[in-house]
C-alpha positions as CSV (number, residue, x, y, z in Angstrom):
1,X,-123.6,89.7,-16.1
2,X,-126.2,92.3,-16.3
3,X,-129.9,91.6,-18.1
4,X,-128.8,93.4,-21.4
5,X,-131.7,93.5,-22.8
6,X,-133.2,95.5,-20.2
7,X,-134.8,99.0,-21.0
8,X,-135.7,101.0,-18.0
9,X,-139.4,102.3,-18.1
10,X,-138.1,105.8,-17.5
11,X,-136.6,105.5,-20.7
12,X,-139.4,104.8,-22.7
13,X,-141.8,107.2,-25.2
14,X,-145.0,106.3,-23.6
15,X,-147.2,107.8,-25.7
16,X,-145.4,105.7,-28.2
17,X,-145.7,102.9,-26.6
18,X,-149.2,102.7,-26.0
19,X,-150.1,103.8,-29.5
20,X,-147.8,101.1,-31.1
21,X,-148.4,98.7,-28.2
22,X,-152.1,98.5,-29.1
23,X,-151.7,97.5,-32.6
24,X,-149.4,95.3,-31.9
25,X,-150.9,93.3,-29.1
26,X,-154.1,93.1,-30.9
27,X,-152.8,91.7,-33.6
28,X,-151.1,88.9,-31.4
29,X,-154.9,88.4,-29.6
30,X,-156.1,87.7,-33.2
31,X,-153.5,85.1,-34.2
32,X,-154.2,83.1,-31.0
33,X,-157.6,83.7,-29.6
34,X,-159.0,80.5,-31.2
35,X,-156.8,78.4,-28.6
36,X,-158.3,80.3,-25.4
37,X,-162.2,79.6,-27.0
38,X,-160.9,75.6,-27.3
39,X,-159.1,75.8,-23.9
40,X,-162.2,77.5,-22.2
41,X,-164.7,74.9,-23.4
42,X,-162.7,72.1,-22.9
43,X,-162.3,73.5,-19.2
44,X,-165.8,74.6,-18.7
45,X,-168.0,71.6,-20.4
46,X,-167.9,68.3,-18.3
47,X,-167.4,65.4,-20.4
48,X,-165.3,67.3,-22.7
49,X,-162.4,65.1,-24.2
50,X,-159.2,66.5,-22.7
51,X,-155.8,66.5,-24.5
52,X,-154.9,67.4,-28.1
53,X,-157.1,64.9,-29.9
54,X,-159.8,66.7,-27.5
55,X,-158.7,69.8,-28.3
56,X,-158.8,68.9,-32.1
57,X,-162.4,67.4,-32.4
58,X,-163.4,70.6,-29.5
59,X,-162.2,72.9,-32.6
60,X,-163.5,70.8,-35.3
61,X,-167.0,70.5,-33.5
62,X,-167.4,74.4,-33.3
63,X,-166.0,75.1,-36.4
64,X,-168.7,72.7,-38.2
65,X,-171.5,74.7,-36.1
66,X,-170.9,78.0,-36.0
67,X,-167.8,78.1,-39.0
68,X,-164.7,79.9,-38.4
69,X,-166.5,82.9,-36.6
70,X,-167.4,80.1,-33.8
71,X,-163.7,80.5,-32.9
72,X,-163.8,84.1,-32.6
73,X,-166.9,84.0,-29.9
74,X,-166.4,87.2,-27.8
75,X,-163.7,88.7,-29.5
76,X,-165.1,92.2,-29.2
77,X,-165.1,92.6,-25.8
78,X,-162.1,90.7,-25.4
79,X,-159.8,93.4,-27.4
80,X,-161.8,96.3,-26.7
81,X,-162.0,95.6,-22.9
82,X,-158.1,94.9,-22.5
83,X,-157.5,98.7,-23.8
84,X,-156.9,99.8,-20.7
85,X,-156.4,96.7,-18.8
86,X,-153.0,96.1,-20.3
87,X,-152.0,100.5,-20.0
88,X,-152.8,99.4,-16.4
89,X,-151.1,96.2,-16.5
90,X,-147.5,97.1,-18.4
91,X,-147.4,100.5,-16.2
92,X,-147.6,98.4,-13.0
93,X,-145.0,96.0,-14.5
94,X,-142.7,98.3,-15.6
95,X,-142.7,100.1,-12.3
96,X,-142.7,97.4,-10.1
97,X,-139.6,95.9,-11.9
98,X,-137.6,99.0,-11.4
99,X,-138.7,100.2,-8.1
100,X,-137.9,96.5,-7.1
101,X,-134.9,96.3,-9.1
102,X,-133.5,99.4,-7.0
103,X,-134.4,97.8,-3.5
104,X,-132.6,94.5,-4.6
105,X,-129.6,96.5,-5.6
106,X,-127.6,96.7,-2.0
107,X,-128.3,93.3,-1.3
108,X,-125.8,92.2,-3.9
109,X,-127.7,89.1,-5.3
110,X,-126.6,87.5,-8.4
111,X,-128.0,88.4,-11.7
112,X,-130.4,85.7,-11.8
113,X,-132.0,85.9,-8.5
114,X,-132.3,89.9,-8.6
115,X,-133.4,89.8,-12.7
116,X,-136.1,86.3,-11.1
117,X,-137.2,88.6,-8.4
118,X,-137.7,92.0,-10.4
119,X,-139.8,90.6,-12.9
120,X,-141.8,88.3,-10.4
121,X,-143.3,91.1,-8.2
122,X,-143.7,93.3,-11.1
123,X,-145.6,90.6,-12.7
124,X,-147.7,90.4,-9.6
125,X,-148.5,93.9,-9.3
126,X,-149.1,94.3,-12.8
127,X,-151.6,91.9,-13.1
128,X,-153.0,92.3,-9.0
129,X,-153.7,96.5,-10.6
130,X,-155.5,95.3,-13.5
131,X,-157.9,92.6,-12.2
132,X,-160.8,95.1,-11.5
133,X,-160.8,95.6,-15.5
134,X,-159.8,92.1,-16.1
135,X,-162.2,89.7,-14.1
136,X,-165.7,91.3,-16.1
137,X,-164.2,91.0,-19.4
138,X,-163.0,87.1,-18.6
139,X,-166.5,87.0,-17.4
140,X,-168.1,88.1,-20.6
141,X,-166.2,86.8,-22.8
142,X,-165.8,83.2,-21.6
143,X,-169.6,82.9,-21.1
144,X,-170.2,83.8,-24.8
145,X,-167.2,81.3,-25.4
146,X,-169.9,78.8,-24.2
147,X,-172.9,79.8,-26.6
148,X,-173.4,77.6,-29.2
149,X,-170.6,75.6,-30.5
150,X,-172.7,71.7,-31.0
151,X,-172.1,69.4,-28.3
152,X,-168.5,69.0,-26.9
153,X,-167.4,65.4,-28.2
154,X,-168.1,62.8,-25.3
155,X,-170.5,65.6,-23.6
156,X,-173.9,63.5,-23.4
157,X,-175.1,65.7,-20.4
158,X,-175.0,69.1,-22.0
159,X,-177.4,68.2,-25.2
160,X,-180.3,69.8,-23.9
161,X,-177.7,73.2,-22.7
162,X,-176.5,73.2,-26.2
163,X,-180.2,73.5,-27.2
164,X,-180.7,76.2,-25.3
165,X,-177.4,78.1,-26.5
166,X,-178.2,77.7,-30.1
167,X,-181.7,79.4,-29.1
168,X,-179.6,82.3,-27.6
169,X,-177.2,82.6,-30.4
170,X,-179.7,83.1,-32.8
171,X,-180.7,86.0,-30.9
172,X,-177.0,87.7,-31.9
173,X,-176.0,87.8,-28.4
174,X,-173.2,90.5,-28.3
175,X,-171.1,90.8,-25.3
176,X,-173.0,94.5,-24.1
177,X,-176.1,92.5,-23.7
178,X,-175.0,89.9,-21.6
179,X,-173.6,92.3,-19.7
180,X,-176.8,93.8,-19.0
181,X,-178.2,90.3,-18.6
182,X,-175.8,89.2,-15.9
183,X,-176.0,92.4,-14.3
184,X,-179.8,91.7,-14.2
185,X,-180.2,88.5,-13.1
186,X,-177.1,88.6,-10.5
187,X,-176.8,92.3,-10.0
188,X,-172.9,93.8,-10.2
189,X,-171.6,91.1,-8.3
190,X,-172.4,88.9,-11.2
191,X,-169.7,91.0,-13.5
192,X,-166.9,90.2,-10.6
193,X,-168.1,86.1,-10.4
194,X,-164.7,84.4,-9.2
195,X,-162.9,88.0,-8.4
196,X,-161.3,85.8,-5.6
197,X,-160.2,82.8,-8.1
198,X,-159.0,85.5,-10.4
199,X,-156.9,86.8,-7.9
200,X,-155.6,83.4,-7.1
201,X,-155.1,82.2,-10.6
202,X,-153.7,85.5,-12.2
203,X,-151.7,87.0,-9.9
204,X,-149.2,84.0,-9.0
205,X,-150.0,83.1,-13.1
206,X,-148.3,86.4,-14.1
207,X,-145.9,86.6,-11.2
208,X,-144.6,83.4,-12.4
209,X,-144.4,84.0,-16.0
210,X,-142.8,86.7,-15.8
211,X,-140.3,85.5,-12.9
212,X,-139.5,82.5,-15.2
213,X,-139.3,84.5,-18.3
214,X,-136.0,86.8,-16.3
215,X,-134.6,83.4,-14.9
216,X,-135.0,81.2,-18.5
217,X,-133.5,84.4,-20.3
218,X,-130.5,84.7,-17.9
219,X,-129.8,81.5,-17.8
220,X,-129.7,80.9,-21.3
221,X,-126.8,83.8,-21.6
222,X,-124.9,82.2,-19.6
223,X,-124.8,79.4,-21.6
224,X,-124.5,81.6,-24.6
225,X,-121.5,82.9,-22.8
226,X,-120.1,79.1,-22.5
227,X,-120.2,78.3,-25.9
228,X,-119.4,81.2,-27.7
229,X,-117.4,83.3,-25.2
230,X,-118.0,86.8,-23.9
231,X,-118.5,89.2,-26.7
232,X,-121.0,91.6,-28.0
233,X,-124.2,90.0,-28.9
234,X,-126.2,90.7,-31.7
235,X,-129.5,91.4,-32.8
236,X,-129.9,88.2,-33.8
237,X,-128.3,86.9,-30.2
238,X,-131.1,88.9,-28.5
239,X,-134.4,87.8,-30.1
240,X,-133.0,83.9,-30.5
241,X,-132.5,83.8,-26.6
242,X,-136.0,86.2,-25.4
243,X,-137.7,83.3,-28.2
244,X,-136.3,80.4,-26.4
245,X,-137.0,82.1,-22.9
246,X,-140.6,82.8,-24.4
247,X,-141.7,79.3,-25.1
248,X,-139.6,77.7,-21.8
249,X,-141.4,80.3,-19.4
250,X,-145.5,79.5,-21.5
251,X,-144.8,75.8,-20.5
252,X,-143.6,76.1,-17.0
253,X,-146.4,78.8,-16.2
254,X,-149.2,76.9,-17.6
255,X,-148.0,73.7,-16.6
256,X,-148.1,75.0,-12.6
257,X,-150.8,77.0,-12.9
258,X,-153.5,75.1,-14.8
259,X,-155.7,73.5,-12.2
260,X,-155.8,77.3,-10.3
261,X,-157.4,77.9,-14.5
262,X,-159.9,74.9,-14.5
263,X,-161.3,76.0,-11.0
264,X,-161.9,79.5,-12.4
265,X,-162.8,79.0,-15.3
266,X,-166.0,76.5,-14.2
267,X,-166.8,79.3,-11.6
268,X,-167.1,82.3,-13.5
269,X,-168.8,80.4,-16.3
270,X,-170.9,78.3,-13.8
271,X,-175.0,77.9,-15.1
272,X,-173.6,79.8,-18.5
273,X,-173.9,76.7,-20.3
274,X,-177.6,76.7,-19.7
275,X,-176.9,80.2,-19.9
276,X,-179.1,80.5,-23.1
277,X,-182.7,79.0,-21.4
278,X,-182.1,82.0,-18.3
279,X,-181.6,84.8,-20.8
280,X,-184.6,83.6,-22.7
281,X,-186.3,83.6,-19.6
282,X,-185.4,86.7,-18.4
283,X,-186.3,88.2,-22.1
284,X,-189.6,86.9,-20.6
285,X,-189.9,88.6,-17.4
286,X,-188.8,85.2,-15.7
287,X,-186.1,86.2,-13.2
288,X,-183.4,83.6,-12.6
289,X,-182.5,81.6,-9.7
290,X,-179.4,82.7,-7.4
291,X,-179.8,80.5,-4.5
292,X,-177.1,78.1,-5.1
293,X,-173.9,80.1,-6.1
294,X,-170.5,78.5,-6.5
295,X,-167.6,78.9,-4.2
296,X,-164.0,77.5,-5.4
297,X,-164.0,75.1,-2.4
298,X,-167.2,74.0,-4.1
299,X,-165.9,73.4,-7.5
300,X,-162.9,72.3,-6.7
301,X,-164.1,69.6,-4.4
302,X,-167.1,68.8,-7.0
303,X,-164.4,68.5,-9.8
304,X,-162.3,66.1,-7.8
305,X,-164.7,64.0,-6.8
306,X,-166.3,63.8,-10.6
307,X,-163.2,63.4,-12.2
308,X,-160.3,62.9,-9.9
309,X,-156.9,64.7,-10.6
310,X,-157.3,64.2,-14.0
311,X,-160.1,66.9,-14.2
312,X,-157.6,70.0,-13.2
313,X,-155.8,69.5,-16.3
314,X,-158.5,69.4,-18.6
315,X,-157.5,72.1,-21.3
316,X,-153.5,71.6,-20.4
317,X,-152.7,71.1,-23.9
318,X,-154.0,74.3,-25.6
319,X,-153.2,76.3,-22.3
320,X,-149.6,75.0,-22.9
321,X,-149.4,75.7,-26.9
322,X,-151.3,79.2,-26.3
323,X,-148.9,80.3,-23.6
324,X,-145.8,78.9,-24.9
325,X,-147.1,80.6,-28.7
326,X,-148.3,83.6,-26.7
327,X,-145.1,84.1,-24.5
328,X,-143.0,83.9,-27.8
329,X,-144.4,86.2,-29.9
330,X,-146.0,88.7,-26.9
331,X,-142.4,88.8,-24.6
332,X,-140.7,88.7,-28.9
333,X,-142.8,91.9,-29.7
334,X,-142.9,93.5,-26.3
335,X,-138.7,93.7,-26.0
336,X,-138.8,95.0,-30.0
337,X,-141.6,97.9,-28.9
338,X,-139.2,99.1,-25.7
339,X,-136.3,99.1,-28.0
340,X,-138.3,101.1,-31.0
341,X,-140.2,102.9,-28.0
342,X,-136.8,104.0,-26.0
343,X,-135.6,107.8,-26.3
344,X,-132.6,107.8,-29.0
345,X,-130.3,108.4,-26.4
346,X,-130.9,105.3,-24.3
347,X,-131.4,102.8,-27.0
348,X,-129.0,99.9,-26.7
349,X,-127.0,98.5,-29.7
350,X,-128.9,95.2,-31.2
């Protein structure tokens, strides 16, 4: 059985797909962002509750701060910065998968294993091409995550940080300005803090989404096949089964990938919780300290021996509802754009 849903990137109107694409994916960010500000606090904030009653009072805390906007913290350079990150990142994808999908071919492996393998190195190079846009937005963006909010239920230790965050939000931080700030205080470097982490966590992250995503969907047509025999699917058929593939692939990814998340997440956003008091500072002339900078040996040993093995899956929750809510409507909307974005000639019957 071949992956009928498949549309070769060859085949595709980029200009059309890149126009639409953009609308389209920011729309999704909109929708769902609110679940990577809760996941990213909950990861970043020690003695955050973890879990969905942690997730809830994370939400309900910032919410009662900062109002709904509090949800929405670095929003802007989140969807302005991924512009060209995801050009970059679907290019590379779409490549990969064919150019892998080619070498595969004289090896006769079954559909599964070749459709598995395609998509897993094209979702490794996609995201491995993209990670030098990538890793300064996260960096921005999950630092002003971090700015106000209140106190993280259960997070005694961070009253006076959450002091000094409030001071900084009323200074209408915007993501250009810490920029600047971090690029000040830690030169350039400070823009690529955890490049290697990234690496580490989004690479295999994206590699194994979209490997799981080609597995799950073929899979589930052959059991489509079981139940209702072998005839031609519909449109219906189609988006049911890349649905259910969408929110089986979001759990499996986050669930193997989250502690690689908790480790990068605390390194890139490492002294951003006190964040507000060194940009104050620094408005000040003050310059801040760099001596001690944090390695992922460092945090990952610091974490374990703080919290145990409970502490890498602090955020699992809205990691898992985010990807598996993500993967649906993103993997959902990406197969309808190739289908709308595919030359007349080459579009398959739905």
């Amino acid at each position: 059985m071949n992956d009928r849903t498949a549309i070769d990137w060859n085949s595709l109107d980029k200009r059309r797909f890149f126009v639409v694409g953009t609308g389209l994916f920011t729309g999704l960010t909109t929708c769902l962002y609110p679940l990577s500000v809760v996941k990213t606090r909950q990861m970043a904030l020690e003695g955050s509750q973890s879990g969905l009653k942690g997730a809830y009072l994370t939400a309900r805390t910032v919410v009662a701060h900062d109002g709904l906007r509090g949800l929405y913290k670095g929003f802007g350079t989140v969807v302005f910065g991924m512009f060209p990150a995801r050009m970059i990142y679907l290019s590379s994808l779409e490549i990969s998968k064919s150019v892998t999908a080619k070498v595969l071919a004289p090896l006769n492996l079954s559909d599964t294993a070749a459709v598995g393998a395609a998509s897993f190195i094209g979702g490794a190079m996609g995201s491995l091409s993209s990670q030098i846009i990538v890793v300064p937005i996260d960096v921005v963006a999950q630092r002003l995550m971090l700015l106000g909010g209140g106190p993280t239920a259960g997070a005694d230790s961070t009253a006076r940080a959450v002091a000094a965050a409030e001071a900084a939000q009323r200074q209408r931080t915007t993501g250009i300005h810490l920029a600047r700030q971090i690029v000040r205080q830690e030169g350039l470097r400070g823009l690529y803090r955890g490049f290697g982490a990234s690496l580490a966590m989004f690479v295999p992250n994206s590699a194994i989404w979209w490997g799981s995503y080609g597995v799950w969907q073929q899979l589930l047509w052959h059991q489509v096949d079981r139940w209702r025999g072998h005839h031609e699917h519909s449109g219906g058929d189609i988006v049911s089964v890349q649905m259910a593939a969408g929110v089986l692939t979001g759990c499996t990814s986050a669930a193997l990938t989250n502690p690689l998340d908790v480790v990068k997440t605390r390194l890139q956003t490492a002294g951003s919780i006190g964040a507000a008091a060194s940009m104050a500072a620094a408005e000040s002339g003050a310059a801040a300290s760099s001596k001690h900078r944090p390695t992922w040996r460092g945090v990952a040993v610091q974490l374990a021996r703080q919290e145990g093995v409970a502490g890498f899956w602090r955020g699992v929750a809205p990691r898992m509802a985010s990807s598996s809510i993500w993967g649906t409507a993103m993997v959902s909307s990406y197969e309808w754009l190739k289908r709308l974005c595919a030359r007349p000639t080459d579009t398959p019957l739905a």
